[in-house]
C-alpha positions as CSV (number, residue, x, y, z in Angstrom):
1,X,-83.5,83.0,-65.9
2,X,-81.3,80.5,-67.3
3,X,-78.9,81.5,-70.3
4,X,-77.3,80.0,-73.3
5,X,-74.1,80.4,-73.4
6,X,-73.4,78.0,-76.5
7,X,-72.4,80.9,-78.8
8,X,-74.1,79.8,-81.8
9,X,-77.6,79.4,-80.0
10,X,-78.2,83.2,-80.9
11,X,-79.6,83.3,-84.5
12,X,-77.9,85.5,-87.5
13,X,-80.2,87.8,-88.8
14,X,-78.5,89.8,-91.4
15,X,-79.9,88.6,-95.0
16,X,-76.6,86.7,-96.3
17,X,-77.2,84.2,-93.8
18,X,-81.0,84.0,-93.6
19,X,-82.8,80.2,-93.9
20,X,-82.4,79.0,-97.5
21,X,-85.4,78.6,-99.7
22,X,-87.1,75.7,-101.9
23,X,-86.3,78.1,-104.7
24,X,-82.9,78.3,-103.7
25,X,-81.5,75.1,-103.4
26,X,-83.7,74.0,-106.7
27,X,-81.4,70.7,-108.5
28,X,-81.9,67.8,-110.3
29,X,-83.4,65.1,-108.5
30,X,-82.1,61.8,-109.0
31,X,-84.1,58.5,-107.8
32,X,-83.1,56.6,-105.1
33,X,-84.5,53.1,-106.1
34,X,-81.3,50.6,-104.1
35,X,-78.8,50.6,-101.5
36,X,-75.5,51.1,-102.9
37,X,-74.8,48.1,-101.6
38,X,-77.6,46.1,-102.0
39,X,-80.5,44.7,-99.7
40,X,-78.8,43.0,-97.1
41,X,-80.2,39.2,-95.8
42,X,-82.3,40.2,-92.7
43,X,-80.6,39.2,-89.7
44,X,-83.2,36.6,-87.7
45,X,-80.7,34.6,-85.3
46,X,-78.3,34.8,-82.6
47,X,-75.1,34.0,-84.6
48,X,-76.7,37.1,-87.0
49,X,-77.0,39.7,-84.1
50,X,-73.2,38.9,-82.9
51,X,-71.8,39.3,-86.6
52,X,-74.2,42.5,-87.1
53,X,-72.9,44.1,-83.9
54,X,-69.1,43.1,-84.4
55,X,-69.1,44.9,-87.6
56,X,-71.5,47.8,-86.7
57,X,-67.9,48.3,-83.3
58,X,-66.0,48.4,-86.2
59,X,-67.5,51.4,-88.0
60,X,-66.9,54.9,-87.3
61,X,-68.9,57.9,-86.8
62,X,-72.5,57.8,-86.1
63,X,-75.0,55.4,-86.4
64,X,-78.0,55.8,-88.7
65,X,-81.3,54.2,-87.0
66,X,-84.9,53.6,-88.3
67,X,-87.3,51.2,-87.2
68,X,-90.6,50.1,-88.7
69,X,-93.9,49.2,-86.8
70,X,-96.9,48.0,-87.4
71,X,-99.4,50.8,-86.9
72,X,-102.8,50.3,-87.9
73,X,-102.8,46.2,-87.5
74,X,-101.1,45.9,-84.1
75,X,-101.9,46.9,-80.7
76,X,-98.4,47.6,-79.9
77,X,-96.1,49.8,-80.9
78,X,-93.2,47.2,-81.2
79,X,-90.7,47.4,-83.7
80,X,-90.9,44.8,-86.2
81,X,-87.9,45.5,-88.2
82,X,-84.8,47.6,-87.3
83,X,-82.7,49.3,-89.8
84,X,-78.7,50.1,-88.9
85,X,-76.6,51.7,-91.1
86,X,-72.7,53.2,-89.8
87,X,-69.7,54.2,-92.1
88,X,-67.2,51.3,-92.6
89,X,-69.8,48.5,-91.7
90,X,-72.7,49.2,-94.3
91,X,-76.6,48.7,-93.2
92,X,-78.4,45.8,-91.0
93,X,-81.8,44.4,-91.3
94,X,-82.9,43.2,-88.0
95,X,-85.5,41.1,-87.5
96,X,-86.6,41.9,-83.4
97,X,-89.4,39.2,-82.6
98,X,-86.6,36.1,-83.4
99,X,-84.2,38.1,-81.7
100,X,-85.3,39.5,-79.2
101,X,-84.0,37.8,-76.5
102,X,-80.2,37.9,-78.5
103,X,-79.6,41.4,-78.8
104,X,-77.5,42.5,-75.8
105,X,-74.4,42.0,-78.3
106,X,-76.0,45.0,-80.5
107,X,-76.7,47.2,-77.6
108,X,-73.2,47.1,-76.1
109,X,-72.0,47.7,-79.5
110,X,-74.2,50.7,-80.9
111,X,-76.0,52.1,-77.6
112,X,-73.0,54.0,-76.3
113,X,-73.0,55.9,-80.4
114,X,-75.0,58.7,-81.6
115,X,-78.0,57.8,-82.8
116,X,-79.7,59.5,-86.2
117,X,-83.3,59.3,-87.0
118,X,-85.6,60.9,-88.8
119,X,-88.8,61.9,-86.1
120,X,-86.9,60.2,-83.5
121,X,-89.9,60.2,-81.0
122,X,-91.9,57.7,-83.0
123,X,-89.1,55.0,-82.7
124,X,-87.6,55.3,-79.6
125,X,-89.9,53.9,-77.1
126,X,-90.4,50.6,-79.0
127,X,-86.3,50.3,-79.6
128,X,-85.7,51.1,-76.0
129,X,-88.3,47.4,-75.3
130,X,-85.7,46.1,-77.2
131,X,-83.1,47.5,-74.8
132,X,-81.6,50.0,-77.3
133,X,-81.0,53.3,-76.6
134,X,-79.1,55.9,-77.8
135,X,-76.2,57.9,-75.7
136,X,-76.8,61.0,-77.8
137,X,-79.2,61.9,-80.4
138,X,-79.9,64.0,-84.1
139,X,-83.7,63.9,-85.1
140,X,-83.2,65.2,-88.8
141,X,-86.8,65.7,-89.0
142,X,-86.2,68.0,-85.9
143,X,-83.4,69.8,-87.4
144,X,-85.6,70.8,-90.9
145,X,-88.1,72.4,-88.5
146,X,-85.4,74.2,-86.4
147,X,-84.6,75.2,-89.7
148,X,-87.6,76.6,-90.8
149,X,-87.9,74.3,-93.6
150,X,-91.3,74.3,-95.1
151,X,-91.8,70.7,-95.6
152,X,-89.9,68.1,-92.7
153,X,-90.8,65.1,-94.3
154,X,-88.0,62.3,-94.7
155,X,-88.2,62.3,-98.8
156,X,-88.9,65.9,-99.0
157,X,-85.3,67.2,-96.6
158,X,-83.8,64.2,-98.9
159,X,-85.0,66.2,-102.3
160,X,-84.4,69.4,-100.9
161,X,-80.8,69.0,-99.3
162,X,-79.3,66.0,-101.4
163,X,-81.1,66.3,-104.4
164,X,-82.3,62.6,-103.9
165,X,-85.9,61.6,-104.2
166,X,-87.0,58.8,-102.0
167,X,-90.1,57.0,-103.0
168,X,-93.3,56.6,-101.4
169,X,-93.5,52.5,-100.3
170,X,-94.6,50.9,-97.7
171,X,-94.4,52.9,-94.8
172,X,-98.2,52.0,-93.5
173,X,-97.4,48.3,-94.5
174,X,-98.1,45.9,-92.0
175,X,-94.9,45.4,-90.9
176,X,-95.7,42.4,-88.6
177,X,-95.9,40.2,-91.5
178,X,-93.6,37.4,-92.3
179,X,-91.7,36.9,-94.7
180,X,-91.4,40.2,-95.6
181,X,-91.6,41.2,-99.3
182,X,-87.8,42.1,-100.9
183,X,-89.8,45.3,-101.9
184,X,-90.7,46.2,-98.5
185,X,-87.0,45.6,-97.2
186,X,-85.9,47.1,-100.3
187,X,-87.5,50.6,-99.0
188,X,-86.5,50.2,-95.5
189,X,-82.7,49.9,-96.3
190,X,-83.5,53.2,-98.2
191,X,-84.3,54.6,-95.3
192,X,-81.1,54.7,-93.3
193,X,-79.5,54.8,-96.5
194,X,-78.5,59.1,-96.9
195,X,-79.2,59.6,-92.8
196,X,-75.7,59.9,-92.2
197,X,-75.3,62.5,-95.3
198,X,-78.1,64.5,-94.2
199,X,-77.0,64.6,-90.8
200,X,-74.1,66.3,-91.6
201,X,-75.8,68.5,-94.5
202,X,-78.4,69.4,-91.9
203,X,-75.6,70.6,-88.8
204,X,-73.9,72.7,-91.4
205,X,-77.6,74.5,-92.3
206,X,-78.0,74.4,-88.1
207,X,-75.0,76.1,-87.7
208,X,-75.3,78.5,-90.3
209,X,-78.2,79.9,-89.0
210,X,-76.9,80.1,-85.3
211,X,-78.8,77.5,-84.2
212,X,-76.6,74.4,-83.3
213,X,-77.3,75.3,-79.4
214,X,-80.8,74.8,-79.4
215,X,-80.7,72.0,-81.5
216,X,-78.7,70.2,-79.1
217,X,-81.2,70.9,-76.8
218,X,-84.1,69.5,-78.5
219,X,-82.4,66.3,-79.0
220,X,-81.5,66.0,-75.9
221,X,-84.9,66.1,-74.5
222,X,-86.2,64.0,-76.9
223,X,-83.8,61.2,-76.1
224,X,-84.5,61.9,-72.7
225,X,-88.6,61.7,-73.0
226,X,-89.3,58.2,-72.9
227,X,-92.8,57.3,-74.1
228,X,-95.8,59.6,-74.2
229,X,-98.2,59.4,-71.0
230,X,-101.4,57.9,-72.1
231,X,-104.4,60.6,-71.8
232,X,-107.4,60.3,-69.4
233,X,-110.8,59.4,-71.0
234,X,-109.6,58.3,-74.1
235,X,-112.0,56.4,-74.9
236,X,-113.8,59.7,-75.6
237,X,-111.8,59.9,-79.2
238,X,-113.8,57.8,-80.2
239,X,-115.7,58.9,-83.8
240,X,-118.8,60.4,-83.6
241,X,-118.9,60.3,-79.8
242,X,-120.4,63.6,-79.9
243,X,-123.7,62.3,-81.6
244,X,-124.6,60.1,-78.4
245,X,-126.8,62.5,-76.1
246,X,-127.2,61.2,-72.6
247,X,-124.9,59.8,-69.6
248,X,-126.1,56.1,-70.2
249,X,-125.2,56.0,-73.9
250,X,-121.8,57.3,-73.0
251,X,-121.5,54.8,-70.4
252,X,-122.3,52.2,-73.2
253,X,-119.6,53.4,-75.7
254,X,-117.0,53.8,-72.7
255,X,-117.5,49.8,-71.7
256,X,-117.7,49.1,-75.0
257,X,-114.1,50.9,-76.2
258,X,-113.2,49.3,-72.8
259,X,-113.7,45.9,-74.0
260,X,-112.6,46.4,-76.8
261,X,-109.5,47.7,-75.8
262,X,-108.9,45.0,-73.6
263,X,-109.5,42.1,-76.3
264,X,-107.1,44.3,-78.8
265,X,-104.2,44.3,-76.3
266,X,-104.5,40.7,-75.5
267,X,-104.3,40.3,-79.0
268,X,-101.8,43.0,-80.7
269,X,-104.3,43.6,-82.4
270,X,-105.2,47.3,-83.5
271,X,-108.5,48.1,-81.5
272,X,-110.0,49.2,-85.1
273,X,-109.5,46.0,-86.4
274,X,-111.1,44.4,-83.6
275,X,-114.5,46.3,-83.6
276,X,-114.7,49.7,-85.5
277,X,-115.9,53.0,-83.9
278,X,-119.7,53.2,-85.3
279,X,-120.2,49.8,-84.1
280,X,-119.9,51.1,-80.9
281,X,-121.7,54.4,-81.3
282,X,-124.5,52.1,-82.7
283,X,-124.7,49.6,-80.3
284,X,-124.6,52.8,-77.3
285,X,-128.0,54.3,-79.2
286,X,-129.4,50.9,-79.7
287,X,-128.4,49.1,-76.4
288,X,-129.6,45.5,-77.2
289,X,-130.0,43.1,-74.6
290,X,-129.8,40.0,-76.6
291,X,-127.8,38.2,-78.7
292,X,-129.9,38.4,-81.6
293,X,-130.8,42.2,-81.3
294,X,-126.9,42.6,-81.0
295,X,-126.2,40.4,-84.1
296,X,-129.2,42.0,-86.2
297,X,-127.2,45.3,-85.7
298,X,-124.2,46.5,-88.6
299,X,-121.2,44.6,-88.0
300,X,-122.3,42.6,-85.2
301,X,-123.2,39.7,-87.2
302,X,-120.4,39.6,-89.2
303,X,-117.9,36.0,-88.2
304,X,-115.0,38.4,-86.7
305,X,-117.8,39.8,-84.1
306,X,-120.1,36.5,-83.9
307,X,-117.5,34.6,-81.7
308,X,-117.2,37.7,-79.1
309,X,-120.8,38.9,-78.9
310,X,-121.2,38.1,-75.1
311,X,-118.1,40.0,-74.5
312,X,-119.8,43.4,-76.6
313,X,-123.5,41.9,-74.6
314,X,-121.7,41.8,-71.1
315,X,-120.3,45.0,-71.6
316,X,-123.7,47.0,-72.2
317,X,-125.0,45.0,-69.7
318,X,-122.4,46.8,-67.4
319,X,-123.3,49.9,-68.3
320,X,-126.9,50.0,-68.5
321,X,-126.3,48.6,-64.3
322,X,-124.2,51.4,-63.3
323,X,-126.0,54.2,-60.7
324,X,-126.2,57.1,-61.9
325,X,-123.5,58.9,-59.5
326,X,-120.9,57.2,-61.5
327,X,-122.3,57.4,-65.4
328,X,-119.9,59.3,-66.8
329,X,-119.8,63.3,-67.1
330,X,-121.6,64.3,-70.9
331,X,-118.4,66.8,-71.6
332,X,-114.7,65.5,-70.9
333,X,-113.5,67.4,-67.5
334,X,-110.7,69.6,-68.0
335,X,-107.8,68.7,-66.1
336,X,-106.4,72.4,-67.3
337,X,-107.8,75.3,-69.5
338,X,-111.3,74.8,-71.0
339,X,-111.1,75.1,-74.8
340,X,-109.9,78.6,-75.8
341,X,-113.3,79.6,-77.9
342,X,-114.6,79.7,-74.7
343,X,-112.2,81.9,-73.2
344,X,-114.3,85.3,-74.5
345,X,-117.4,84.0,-72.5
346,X,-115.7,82.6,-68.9
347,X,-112.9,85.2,-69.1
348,X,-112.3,88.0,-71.4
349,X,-109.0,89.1,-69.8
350,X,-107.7,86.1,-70.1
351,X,-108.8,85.6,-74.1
352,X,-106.9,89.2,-74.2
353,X,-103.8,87.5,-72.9
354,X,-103.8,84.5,-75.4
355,X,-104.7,86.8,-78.5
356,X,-101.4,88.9,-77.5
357,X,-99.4,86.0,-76.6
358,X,-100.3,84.4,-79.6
359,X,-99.7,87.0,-81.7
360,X,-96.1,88.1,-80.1
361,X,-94.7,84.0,-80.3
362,X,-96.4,84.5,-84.3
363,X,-93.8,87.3,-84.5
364,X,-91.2,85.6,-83.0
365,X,-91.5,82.6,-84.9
366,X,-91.4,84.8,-88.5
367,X,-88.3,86.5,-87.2
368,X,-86.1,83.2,-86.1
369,X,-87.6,81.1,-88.5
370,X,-88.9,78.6,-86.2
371,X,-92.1,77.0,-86.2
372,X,-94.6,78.6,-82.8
373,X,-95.2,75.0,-81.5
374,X,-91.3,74.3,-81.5
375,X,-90.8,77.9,-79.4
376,X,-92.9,76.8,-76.6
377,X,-96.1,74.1,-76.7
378,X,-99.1,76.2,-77.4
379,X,-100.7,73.8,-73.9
380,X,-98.1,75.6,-72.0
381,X,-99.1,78.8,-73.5
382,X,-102.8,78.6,-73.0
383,X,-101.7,77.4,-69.2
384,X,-99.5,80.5,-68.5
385,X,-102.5,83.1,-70.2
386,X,-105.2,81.5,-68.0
387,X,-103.2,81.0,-65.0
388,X,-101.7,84.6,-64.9
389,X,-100.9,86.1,-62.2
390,X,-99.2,89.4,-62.1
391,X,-96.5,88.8,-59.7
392,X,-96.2,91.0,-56.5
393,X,-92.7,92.4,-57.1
394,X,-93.4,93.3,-60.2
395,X,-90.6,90.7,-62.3
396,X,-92.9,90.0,-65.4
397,X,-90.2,87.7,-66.9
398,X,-88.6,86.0,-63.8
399,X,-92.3,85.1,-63.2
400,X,-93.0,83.9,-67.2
401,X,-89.5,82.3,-67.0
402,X,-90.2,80.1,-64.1
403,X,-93.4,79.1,-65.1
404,X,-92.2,78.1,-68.5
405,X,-89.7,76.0,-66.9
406,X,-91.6,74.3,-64.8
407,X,-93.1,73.7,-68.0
408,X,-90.5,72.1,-69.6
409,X,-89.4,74.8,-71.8
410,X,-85.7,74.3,-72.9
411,X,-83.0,77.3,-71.9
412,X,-83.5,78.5,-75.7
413,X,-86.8,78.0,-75.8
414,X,-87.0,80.7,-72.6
415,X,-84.4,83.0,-73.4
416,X,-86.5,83.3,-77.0
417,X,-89.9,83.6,-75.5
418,X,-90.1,85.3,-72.1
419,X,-89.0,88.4,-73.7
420,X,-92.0,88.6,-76.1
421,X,-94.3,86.5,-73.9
422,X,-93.4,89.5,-71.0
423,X,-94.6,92.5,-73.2
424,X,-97.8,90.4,-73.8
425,X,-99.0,90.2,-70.9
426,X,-99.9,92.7,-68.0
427,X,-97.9,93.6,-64.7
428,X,-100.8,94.6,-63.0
429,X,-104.5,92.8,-62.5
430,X,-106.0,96.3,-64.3
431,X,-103.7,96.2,-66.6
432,X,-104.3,95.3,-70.4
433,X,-102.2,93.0,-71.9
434,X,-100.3,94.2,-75.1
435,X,-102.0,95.1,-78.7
436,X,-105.2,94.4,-76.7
């Protein structure tokens, strides 16, 4: 098994040096309503990026980062305004869509820096389009959970650590619009504005508890990550796709959601936007064949579906075409472990396992002060339980260890959990795993 030998990845236990409370670091909140230094102009041209980045090389320490996209009215998850802030040089708003083309000036200049964001994973992949990434990373959002703060929301760590309350704005704004309000730029230079305070704030709380090790860890497999793999079938998340009950109506809403999707990307525009979810559950039940039947159906005749109804018609007509062999399956196939309340039914033993794997990581989390799903992702644990194996010589652990590696587990994360995860479960097939 691979160790830690970072010698504050071990947490303190004794009580002087246990997580902080709410209760405990309870202040006067003062409102954060402007930069210090005002809204800057946002930065929309070449000329702007080259200024931007000279003075960001001329800062020092790390750079605070935040980005805002346009979730919710775009197909994409493109930034459509980047926010820089680094000691010495004060804060940039970048515009990316003029610029885009301009900003290898910026990413010479702030890529080789470390990078602070709050819920870095959400920003990353549409900066890195933009050919900016980070050469090291500190997710303050990550750090509160490590932590074992409560609440890891931006405004609330703010409140809690600086005594500084951030207000609610315009975070679900479409930020794809142009010009953009001063209000709306306004919050987003709040944003970066106490990153760099809180980052330090936060390492001292990290390293207090012992935990500096794994944080650097986490980060680093964050910035590493790149962007989420899309999931198979998705087009079964679709609302209410439970309430269609044969093959052919499934078919329907897949071609459908396929369309859809299609039209949507074409478009950056978000698929909701471009038909919504009961349309498509409707039109699957109904299946029209005509343009009129289509039309005479909620939403269909409204002017925003009129112009694309033999798109939606061409679609059904797809579907209802389709042999049988290939109509799709009426339950997703499981590319892994069927749901666990099944568990009980298709394998008890197994259903032992999670229960005491479960409830041992639940221990373990209490004692370190860590959330479970930041110990080890629950998928990972619900593939170990219903994989399991005892192994032939006997090495619970070395087995757990390599499988949770495989897995992706960090060093921390395995030195924490194989431990607890090993007195779970059994070292023999007629064994019972423990607190069964």
């Amino acid at each position: 098994m691979s160790e830690v030998t970072d010698e504050t990845s071990s947490p303190v236990t004794d009580e002087t040096s246990s997580p902080v409370t709410d209760e405990q670091t309870a202040r006067q909140v003062v409102p954060l309503l402007a930069p210090r230094d005002g809204v800057p102009e946002v930065v929309t041209t070449a000329e702007g990026v080259a200024k931007a980045a000279a003075a960001l090389s001329e800062g020092t320490g790390p750079l605070a980062v935040d980005a805002e996209r346009a979730s919710g009215f775009r197909y994409s998850a493109r930034a459509y305004l980047v926010q820089l802030r680094r000691e010495g040089a004060g804060t940039v708003l970048l515009d990316p869509i003029p610029t885009a083309a301009d900003l290898a000036p910026l990413a010479e200049a702030i890529n080789p820096l470390e990078w602070i964001l709050h819920s870095a994973d959400q920003d990353l992949p549409g900066l890195a389009e933009l050919g900016l990434a980070p050469a090291a990373l500190f997710d303050t959002e990550l750090a509160g959970r490590l932590a074992g703060f409560e609440r890891v929301g931006l405004a609330a760590i703010v409140e809690r650590t600086l005594g500084l309350e951030l207000r609610k704005g315009h975070g679900a704004a479409d930020w794809s619009k142009r010009p953009l309000p001063n209000s709306w730029l306004n919050y987003a230079a709040l944003d970066v504005e106490v990153l760099i305070e809180l980052r330090e704030v936060m390492a001292a709380e990290l390293d207090k508890q012992g935990k500096t090790g794994w944080a650097a860890q986490e980060f680093e497999y964050i910035r590493l990550a790149g962007p989420p793999k899309p999931k198979p079938d998705r087009w079964r998340r679709t609302s209410h796709i439970t309430s269609l009950k044969t093959q052919r109506q499934l078919a329907a809403a897949r071609a459908l959601w396929q369309a859809r999707e299609d039209l949507a990307r074409t478009r950056d525009v978000s698929p909701s936007r471009v038909l919504p979810d009961s349309a498509i559950i409707e039109a699957s039940v109904k299946s029209p064949r005509s343009i009129d039947t289509l039309r005479a159906l909620p939403v269909f005749g409204g002017p925003r579906q009129r112009r694309h109804t033999r798109l939606w018609l061409a679609a059904l007509e797809e579907a209802r075409a389709l042999p049988d062999s290939e109509l799709p399956p009426k339950t997703q196939p499981f590319t892994g472990p069927p749901p666990p309340s099944r568990w009980a039914r298709h394998d008890p033993a197994a259903a032992d396992r999670l229960t005491a794997a479960r409830a041992a990581l639940a221990a373990l989390g209490e004692k370190v002060s860590v959330p479970v799903e930041n110990l080890v992702t629950p998928d990972l644990v619900r593939r170990l339980c219903w994989d399991w194996a005892p192994p032939v010589d006997g090495d619970v652990e070395a087995a757990i260890d390599r499988i949770l590696e495989a897995g992706g587990a960090r060093p921390w994360q395995r030195e924490l959990t194989v431990p607890a995860l090993g007195a779970a479960l059994p070292e023999t097939a007629s064994d019972e795993p423990a607190g069964a």
